[in-house]
C-alpha positions, 0 to 999 in steps of 0.5 A: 704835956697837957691831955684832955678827957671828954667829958660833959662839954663834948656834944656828940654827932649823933646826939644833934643829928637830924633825922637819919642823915649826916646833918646835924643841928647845934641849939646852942642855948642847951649847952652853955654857948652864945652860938648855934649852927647847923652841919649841913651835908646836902647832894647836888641840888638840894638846900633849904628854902629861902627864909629869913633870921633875926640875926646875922648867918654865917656860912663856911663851905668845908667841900662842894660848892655852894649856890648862896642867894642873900637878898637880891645877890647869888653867888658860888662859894666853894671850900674854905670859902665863908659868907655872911647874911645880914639878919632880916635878909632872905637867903638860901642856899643849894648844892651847886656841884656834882658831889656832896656839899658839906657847910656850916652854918652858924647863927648868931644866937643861942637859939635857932630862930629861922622864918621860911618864906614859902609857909603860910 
């Protein structure tokens, strides 16, 4: 029987949580890894604005629902349901439902390099 002891390749949840909420931010760069992600736990309507990344996003809706816009096209994307954006193409999402939206969304890149569209 094999077992596993957590050790120094576990990142716990509360070590990469952003601010005080339940979202949680994974630079993949600071602990050995090609990828990194966001664990995102929105209430109904809210979402990030729309921005653009070098490199392709991938999005797996875990519950809720999901409006997702990846250039000109928008779509609803419910549980267990994932989608990509190109890299270069704004996008954004929000939540679509009446409940909480947890997704996750993860970059293709060892950092997180993201350029939203409403900054100057």
């Amino acid at each position: 029987m094999n077992s596993t002891t957590p050790g120094s390749g576990i990142v716990a949840g509360a070590d990469i949580r952003i601010g005080t909420g339940r979202s949680r931010r994974f630079f993949g760069a600071e602990h050995g890894a090609e990828v990194s992600y966001f664990f995102v736990e929105n209430q109904p309507g809210e979402g990030p604005g729309l921005h653009w990344h070098p490199y392709a996003e991938t999005w797996v809706v875990i519950e809720g629902l999901a409006r997702i816009t990846v250039g000109e096209e928008t779509f609803v994307a419910g549980a267990g349901d994932t989608a990509t954006g190109p890299a270069f193409v704004p996008h954004c999402f929000t939540n679509a439902g009446d409940g909480v939206l947890r997704i996750i969304g993860i970059h293709a890149s060892a950092t997180i390099i993201q350029t939203f569209l409403d900054e100057d």
